[in-house]
N, CA, C and O atoms as a Tripos MOL2 file, in Angstrom:
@<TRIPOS>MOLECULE
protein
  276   275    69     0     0
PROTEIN
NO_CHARGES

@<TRIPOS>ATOM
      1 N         116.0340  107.3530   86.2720 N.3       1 UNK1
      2 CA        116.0250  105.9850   86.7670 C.3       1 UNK1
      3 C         116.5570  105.9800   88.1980 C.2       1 UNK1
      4 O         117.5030  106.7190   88.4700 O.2       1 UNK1
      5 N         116.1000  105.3230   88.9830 N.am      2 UNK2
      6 CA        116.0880  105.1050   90.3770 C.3       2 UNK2
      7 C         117.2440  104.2680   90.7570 C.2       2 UNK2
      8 O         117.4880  103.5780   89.7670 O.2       2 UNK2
      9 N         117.8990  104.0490   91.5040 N.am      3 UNK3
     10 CA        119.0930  103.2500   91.7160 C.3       3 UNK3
     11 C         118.9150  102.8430   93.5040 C.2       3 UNK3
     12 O         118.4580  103.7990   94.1300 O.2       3 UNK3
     13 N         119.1350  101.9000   94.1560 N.am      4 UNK4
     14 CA        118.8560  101.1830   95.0500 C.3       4 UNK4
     15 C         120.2930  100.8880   95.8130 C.2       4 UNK4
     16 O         120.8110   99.8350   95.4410 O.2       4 UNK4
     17 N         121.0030  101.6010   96.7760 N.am      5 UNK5
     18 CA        121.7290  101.0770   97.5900 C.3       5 UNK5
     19 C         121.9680   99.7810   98.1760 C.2       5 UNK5
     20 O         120.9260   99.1420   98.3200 O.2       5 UNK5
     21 N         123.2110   99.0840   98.6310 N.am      6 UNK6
     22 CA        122.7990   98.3280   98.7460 C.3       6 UNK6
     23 C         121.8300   97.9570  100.6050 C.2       6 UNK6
     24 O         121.0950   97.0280  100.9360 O.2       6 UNK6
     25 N         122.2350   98.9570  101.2380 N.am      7 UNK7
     26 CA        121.4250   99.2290  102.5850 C.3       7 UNK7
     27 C         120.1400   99.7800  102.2590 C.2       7 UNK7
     28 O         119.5130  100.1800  103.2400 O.2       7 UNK7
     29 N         119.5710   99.9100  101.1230 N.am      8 UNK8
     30 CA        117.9770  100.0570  101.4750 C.3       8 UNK8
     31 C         116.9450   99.3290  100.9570 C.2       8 UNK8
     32 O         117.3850   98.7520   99.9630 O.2       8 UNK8
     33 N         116.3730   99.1960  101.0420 N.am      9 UNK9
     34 CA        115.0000   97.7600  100.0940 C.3       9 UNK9
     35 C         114.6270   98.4620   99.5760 C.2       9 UNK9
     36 O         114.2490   99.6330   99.6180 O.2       9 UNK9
     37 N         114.8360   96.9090   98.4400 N.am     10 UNK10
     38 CA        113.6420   97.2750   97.4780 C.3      10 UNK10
     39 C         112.1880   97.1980   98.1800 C.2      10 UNK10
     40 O         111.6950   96.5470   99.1020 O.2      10 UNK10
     41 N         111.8200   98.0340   97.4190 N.am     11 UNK11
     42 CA        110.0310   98.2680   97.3680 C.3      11 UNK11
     43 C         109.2360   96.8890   97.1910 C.2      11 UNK11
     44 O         109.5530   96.1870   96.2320 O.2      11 UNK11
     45 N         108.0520   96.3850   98.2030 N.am     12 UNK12
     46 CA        107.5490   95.6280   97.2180 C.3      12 UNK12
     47 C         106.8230   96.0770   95.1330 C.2      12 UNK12
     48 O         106.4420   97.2160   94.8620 O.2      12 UNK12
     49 N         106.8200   95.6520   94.7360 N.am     13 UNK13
     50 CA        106.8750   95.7710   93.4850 C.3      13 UNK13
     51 C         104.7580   95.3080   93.0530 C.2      13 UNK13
     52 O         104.0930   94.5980   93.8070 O.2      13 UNK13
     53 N         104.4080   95.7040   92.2390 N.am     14 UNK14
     54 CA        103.4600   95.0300   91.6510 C.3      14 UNK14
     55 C         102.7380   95.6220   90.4730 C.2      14 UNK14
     56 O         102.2970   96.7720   90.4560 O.2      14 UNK14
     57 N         102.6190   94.4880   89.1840 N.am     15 UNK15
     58 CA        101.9940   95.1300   88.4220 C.3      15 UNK15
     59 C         101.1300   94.5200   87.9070 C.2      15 UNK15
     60 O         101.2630   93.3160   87.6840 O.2      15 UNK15
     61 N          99.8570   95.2990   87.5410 N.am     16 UNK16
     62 CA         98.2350   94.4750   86.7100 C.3      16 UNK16
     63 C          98.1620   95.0240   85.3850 C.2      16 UNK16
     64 O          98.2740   96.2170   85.1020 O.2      16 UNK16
     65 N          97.9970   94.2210   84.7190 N.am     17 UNK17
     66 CA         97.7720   94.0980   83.5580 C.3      17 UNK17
     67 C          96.0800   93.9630   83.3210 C.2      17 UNK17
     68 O          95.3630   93.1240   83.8660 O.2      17 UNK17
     69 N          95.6040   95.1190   82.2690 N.am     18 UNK18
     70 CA         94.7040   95.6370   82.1030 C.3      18 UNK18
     71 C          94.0600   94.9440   80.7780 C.2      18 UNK18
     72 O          94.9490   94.9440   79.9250 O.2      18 UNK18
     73 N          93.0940   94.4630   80.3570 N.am     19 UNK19
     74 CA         92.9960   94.7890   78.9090 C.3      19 UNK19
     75 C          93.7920   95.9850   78.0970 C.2      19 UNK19
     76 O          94.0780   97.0010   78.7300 O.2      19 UNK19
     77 N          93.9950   95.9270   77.3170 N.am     20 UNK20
     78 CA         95.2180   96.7770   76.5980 C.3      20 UNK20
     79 C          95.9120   98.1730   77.2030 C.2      20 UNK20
     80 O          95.9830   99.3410   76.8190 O.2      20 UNK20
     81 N          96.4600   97.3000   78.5380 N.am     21 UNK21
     82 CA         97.4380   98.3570   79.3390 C.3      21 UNK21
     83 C          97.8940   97.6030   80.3060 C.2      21 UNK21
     84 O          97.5760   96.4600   80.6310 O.2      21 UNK21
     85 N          98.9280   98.5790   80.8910 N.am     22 UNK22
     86 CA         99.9490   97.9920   82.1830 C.3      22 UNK22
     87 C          99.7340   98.7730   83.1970 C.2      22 UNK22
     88 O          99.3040   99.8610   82.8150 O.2      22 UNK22
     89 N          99.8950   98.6590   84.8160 N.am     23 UNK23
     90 CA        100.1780   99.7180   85.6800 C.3      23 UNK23
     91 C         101.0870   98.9000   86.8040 C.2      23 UNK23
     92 O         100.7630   97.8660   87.3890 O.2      23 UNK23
     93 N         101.7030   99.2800   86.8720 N.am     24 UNK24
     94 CA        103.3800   98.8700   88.2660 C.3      24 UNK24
     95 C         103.2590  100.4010   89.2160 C.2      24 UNK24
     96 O         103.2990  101.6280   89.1310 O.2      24 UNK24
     97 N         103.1330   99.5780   89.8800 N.am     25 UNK25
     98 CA        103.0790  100.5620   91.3220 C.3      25 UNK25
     99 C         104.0210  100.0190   92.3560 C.2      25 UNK25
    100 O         104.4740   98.9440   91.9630 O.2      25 UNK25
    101 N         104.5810  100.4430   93.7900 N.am     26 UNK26
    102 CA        105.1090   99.9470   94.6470 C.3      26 UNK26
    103 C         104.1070  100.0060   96.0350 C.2      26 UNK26
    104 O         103.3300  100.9100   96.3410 O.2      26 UNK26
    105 N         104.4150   98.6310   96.8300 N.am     27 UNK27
    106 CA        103.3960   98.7770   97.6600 C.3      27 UNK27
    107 C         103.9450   99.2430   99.0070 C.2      27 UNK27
    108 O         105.0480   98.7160   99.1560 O.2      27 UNK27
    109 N         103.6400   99.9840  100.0090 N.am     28 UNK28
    110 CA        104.0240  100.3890  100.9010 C.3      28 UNK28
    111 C         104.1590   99.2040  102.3590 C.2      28 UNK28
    112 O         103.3380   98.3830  102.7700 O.2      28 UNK28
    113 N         105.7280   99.6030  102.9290 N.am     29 UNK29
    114 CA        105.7720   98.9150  103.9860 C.3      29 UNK29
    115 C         104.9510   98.3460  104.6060 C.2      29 UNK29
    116 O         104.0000   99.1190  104.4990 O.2      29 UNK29
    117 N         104.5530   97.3710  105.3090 N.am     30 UNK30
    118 CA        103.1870   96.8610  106.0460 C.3      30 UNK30
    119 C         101.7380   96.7010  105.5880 C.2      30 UNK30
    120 O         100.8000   96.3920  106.3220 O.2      30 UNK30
    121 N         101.6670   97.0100  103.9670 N.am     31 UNK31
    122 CA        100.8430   97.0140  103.3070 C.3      31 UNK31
    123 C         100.1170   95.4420  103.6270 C.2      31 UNK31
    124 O         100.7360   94.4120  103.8970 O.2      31 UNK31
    125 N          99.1470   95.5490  103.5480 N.am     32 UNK32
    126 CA         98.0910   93.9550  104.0950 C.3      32 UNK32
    127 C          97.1110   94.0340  102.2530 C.2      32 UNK32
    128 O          96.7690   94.9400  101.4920 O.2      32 UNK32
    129 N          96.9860   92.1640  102.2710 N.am     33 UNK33
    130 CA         96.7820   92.0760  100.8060 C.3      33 UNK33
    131 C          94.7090   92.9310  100.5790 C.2      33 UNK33
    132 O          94.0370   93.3780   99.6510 O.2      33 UNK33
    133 N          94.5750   92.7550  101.7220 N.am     34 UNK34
    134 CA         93.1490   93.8760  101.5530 C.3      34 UNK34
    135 C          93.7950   95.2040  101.1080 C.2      34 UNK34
    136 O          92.9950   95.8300  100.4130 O.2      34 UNK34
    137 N          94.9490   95.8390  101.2670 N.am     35 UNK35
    138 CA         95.4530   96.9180  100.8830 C.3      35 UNK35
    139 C          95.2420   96.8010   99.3850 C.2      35 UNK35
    140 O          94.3270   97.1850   98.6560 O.2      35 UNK35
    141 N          96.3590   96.1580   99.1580 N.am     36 UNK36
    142 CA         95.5680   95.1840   97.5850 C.3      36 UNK36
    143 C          95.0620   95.5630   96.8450 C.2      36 UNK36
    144 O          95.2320   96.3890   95.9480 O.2      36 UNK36
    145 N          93.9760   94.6230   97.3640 N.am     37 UNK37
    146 CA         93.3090   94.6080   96.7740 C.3      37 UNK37
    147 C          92.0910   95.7850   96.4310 C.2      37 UNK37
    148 O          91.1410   95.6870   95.6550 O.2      37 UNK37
    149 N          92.5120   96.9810   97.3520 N.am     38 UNK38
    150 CA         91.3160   97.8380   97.4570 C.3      38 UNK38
    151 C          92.0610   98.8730   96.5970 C.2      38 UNK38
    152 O          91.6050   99.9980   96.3930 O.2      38 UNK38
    153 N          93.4360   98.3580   96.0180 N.am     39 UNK39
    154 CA         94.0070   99.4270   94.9540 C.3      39 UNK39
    155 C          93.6780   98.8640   93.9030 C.2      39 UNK39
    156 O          93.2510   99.5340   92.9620 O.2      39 UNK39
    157 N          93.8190   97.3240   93.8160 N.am     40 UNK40
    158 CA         93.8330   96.6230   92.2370 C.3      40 UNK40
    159 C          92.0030   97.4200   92.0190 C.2      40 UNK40
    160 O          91.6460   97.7850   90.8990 O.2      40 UNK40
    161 N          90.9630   97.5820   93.3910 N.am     41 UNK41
    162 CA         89.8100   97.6590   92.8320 C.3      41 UNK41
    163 C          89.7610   99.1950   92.3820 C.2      41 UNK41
    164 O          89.0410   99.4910   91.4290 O.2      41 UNK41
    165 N          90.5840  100.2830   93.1100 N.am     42 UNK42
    166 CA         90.5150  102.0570   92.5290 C.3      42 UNK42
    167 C          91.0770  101.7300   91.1320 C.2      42 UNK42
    168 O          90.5130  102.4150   90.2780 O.2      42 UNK42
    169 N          91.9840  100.9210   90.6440 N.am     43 UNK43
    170 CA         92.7330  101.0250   89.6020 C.3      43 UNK43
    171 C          91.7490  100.4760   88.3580 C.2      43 UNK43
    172 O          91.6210  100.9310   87.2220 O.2      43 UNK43
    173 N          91.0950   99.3110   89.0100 N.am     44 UNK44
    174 CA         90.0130   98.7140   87.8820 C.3      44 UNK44
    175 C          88.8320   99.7180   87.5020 C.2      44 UNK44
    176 O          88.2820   99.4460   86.4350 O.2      44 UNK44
    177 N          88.4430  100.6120   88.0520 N.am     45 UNK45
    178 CA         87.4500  101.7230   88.0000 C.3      45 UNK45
    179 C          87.6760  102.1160   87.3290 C.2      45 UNK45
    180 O          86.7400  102.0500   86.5320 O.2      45 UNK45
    181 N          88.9010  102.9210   86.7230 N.am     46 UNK46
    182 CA         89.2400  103.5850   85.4660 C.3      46 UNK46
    183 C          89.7390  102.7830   84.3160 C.2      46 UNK46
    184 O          90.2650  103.4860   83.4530 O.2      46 UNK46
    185 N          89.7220  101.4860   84.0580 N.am     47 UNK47
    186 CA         90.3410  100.7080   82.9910 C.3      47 UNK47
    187 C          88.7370   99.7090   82.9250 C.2      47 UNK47
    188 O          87.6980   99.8540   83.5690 O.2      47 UNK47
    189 N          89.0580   98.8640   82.0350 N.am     48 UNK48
    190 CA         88.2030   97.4870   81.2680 C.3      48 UNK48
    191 C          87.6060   96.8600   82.3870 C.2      48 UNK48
    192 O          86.8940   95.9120   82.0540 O.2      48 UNK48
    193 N          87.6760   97.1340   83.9480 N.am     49 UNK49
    194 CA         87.7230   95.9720   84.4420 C.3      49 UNK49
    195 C          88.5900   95.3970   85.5460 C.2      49 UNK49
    196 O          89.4320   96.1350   86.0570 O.2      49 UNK49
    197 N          88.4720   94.2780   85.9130 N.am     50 UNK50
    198 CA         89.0240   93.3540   86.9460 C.3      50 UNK50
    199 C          90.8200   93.4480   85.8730 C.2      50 UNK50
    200 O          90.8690   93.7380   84.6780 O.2      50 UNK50
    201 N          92.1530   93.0860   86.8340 N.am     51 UNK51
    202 CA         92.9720   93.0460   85.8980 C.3      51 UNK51
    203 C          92.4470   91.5460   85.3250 C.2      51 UNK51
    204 O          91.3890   90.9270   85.4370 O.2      51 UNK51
    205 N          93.7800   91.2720   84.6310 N.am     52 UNK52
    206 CA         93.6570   90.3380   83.6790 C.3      52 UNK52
    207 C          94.9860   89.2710   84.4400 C.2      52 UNK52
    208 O          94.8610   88.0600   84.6170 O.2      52 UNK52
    209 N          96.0330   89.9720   84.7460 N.am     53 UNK53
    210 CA         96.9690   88.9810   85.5570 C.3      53 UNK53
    211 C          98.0030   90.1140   86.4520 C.2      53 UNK53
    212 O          98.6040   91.1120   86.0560 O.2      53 UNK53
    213 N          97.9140   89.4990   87.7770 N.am     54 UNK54
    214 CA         98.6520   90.1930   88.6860 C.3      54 UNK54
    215 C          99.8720   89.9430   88.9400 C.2      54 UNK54
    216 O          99.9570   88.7840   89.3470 O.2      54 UNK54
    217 N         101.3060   90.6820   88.8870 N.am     55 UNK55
    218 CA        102.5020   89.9660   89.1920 C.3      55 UNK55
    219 C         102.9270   90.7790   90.3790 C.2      55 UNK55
    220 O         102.7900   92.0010   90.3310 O.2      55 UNK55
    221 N         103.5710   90.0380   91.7330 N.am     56 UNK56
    222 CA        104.3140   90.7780   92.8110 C.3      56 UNK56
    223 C         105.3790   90.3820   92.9730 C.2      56 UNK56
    224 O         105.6970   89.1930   92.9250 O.2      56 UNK56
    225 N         106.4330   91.7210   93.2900 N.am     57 UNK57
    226 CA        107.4970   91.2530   93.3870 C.3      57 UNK57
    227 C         107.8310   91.5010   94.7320 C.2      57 UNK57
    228 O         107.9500   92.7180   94.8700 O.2      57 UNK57
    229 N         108.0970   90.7220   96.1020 N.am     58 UNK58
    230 CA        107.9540   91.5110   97.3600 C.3      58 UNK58
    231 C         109.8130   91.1970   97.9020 C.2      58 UNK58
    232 O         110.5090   90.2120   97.6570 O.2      58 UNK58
    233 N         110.1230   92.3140   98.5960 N.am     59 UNK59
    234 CA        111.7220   92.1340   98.3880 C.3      59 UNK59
    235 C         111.7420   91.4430  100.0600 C.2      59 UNK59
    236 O         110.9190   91.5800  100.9660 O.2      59 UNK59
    237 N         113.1830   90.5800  100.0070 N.am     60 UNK60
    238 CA        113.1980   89.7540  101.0050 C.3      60 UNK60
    239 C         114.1380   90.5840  102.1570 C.2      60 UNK60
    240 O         114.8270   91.5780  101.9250 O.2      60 UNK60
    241 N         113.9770   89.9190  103.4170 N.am     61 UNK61
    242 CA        114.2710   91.0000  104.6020 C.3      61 UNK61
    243 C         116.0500   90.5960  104.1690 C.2      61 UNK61
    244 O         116.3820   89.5420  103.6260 O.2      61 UNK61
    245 N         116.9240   91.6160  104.5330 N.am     62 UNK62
    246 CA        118.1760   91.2490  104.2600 C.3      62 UNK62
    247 C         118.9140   90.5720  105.9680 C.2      62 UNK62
    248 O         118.4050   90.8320  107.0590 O.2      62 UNK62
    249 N         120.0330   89.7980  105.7940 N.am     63 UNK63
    250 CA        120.2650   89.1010  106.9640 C.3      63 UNK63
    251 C         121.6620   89.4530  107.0850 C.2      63 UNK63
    252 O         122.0220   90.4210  106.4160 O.2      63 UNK63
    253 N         122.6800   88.7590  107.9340 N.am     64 UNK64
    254 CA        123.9830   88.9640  107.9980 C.3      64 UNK64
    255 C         124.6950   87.3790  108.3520 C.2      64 UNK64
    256 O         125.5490   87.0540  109.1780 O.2      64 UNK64
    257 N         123.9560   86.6170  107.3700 N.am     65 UNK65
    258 CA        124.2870   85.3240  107.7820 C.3      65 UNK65
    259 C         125.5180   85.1030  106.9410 C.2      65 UNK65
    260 O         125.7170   85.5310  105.8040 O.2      65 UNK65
    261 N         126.5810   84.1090  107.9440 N.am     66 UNK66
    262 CA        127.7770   83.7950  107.1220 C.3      66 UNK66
    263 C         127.4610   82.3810  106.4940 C.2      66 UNK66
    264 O         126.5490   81.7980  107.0810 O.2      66 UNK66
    265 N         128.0300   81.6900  105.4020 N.am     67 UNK67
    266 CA        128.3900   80.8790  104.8730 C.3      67 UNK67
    267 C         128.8080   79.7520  105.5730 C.2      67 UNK67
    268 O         130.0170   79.7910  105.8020 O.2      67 UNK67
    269 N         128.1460   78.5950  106.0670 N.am     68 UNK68
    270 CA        128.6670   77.5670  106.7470 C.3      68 UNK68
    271 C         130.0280   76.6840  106.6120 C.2      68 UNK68
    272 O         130.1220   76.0770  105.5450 O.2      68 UNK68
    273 N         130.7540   76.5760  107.2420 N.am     69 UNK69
    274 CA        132.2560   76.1560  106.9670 C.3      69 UNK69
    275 C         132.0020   74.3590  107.1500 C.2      69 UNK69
    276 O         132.9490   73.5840  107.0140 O.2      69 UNK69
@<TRIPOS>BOND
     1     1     2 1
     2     2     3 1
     3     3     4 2
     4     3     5 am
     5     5     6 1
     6     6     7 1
     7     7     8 2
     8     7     9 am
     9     9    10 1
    10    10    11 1
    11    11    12 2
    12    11    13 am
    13    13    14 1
    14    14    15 1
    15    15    16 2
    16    15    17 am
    17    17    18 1
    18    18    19 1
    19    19    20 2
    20    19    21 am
    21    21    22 1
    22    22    23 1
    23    23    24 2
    24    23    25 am
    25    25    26 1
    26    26    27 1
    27    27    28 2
    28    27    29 am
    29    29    30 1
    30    30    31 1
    31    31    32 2
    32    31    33 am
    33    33    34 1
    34    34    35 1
    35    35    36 2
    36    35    37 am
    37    37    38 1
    38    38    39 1
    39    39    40 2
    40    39    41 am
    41    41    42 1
    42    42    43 1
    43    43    44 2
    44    43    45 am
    45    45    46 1
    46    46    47 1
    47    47    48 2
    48    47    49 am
    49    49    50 1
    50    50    51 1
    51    51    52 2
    52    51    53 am
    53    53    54 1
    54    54    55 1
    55    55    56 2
    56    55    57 am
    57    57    58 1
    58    58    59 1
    59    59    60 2
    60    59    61 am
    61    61    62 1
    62    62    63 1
    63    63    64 2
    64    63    65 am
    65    65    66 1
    66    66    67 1
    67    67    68 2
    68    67    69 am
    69    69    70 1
    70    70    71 1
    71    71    72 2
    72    71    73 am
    73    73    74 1
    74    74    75 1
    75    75    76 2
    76    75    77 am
    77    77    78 1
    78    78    79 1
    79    79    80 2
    80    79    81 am
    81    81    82 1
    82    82    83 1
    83    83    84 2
    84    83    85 am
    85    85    86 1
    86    86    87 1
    87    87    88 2
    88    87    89 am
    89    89    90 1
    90    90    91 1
    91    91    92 2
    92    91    93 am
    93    93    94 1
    94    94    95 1
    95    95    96 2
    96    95    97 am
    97    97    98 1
    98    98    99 1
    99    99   100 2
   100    99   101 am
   101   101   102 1
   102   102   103 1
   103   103   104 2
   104   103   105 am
   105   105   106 1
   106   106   107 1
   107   107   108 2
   108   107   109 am
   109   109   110 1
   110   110   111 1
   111   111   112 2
   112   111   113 am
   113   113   114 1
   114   114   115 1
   115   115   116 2
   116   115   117 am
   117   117   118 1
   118   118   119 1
   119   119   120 2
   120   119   121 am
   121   121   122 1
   122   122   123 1
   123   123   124 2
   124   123   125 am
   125   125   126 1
   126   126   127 1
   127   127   128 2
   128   127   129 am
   129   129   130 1
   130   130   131 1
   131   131   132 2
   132   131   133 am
   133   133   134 1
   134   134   135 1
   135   135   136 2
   136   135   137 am
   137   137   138 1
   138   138   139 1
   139   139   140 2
   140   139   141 am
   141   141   142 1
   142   142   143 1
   143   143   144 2
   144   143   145 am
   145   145   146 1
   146   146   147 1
   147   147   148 2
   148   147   149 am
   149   149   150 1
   150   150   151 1
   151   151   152 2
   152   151   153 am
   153   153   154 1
   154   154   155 1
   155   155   156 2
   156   155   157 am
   157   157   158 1
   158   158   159 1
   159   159   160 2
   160   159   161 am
   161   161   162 1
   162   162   163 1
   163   163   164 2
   164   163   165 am
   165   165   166 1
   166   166   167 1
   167   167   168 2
   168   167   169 am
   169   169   170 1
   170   170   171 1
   171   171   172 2
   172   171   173 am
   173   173   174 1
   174   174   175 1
   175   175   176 2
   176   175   177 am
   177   177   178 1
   178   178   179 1
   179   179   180 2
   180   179   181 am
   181   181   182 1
   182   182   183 1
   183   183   184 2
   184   183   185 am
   185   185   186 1
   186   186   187 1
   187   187   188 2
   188   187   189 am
   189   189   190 1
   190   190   191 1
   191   191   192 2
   192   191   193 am
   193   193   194 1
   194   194   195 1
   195   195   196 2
   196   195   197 am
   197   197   198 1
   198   198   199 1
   199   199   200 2
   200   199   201 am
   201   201   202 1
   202   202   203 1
   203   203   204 2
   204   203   205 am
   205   205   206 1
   206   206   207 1
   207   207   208 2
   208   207   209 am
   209   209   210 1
   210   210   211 1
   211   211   212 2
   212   211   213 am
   213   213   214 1
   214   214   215 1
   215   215   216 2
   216   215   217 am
   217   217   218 1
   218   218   219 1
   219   219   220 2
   220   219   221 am
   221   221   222 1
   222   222   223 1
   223   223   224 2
   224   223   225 am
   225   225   226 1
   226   226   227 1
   227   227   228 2
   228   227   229 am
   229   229   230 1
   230   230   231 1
   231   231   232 2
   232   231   233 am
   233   233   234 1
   234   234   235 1
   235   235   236 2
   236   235   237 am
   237   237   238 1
   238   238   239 1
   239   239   240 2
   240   239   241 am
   241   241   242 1
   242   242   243 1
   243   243   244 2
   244   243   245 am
   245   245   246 1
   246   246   247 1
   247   247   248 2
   248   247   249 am
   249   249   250 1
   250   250   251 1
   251   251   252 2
   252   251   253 am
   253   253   254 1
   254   254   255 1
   255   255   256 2
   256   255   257 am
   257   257   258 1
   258   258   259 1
   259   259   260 2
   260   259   261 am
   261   261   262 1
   262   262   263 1
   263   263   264 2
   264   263   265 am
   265   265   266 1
   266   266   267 1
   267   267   268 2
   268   267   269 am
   269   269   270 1
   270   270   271 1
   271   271   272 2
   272   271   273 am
   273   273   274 1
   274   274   275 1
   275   275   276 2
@<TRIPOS>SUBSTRUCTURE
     1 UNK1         2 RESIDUE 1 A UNK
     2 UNK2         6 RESIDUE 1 A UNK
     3 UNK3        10 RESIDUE 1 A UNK
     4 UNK4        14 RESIDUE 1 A UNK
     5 UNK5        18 RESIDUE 1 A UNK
     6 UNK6        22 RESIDUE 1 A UNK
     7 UNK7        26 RESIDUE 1 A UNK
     8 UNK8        30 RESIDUE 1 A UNK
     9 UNK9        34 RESIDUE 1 A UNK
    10 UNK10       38 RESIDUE 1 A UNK
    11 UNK11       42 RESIDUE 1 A UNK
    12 UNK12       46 RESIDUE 1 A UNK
    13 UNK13       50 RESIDUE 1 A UNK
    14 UNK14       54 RESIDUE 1 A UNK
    15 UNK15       58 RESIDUE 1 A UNK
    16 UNK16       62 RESIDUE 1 A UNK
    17 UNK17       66 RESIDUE 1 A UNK
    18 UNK18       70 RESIDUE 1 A UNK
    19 UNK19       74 RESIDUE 1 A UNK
    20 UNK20       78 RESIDUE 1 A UNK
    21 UNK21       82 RESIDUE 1 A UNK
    22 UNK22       86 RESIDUE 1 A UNK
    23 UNK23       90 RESIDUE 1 A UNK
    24 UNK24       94 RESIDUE 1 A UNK
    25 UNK25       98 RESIDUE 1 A UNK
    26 UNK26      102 RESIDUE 1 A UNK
    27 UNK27      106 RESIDUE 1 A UNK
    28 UNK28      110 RESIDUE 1 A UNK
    29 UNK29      114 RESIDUE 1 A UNK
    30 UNK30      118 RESIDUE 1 A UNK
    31 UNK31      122 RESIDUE 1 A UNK
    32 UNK32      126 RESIDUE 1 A UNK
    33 UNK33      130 RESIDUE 1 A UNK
    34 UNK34      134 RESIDUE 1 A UNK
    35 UNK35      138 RESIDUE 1 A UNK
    36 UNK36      142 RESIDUE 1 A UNK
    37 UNK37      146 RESIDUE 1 A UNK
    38 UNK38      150 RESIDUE 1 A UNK
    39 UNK39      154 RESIDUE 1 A UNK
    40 UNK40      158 RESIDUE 1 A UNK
    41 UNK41      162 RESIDUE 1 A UNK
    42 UNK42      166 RESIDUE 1 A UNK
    43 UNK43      170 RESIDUE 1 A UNK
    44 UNK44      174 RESIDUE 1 A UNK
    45 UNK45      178 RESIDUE 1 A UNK
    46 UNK46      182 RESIDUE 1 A UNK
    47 UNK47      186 RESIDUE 1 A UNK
    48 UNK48      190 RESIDUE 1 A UNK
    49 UNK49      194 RESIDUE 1 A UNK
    50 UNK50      198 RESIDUE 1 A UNK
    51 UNK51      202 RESIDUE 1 A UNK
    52 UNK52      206 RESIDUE 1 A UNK
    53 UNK53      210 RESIDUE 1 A UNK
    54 UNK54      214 RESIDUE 1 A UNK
    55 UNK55      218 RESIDUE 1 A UNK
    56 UNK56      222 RESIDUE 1 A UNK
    57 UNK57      226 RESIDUE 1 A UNK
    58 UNK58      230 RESIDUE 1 A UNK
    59 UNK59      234 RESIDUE 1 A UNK
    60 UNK60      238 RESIDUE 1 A UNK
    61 UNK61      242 RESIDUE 1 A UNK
    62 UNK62      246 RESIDUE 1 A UNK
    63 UNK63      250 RESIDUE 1 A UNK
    64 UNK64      254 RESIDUE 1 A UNK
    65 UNK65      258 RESIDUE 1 A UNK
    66 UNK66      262 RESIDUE 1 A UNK
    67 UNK67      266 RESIDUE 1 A UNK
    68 UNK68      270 RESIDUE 1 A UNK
    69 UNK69      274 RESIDUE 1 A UNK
C-alpha cells in the first residue's frame, strides 16, 4: 500500500466501471480530458464496451493560506 506525504499530491484518481468489472488508474500530470478519453476508449477494447459509469477523483493544488482573524 502506497502512502502519500504530506508534500506530495495525490494523483488524479479515476475509475470505469465495466459490465462485470472495475479498472482505477491514475491520470498523469497535465493530462487533457481527450487524454481520457482515448484511455477510457484502449480500456473499452478489451472489456463489454463503453464503461458503464466514470468516477474522478482530481487532487486540489495545495496553498499556504492562513485562517482569517
Amino acid at each position: 500500500m502506497r502512502t502519500y506525504s504530506s508534500d506530495e499530491p495525490t494523483p488524479n484518481q479515476v475509475m470505469a466501471l465495466f459490465h462485470g468489472s472495475a479498472l482505477s488508474f491514475n491520470l498523469s500530470k497535465g493530462a487533457t480530458f481527450a487524454d481520457l478519453a482515448d484511455r477510457l476508449d484502449n480500456l473499452g477494447e478489451g472489456h463489454t464496451g463503453s464503461p458503464m459509469a466514470i468516477m474522478m477523483k482530481f487532487s486540489a493544488p495545495q496553498t499556504n493560506l492562513q485562517p482569517a482573524r
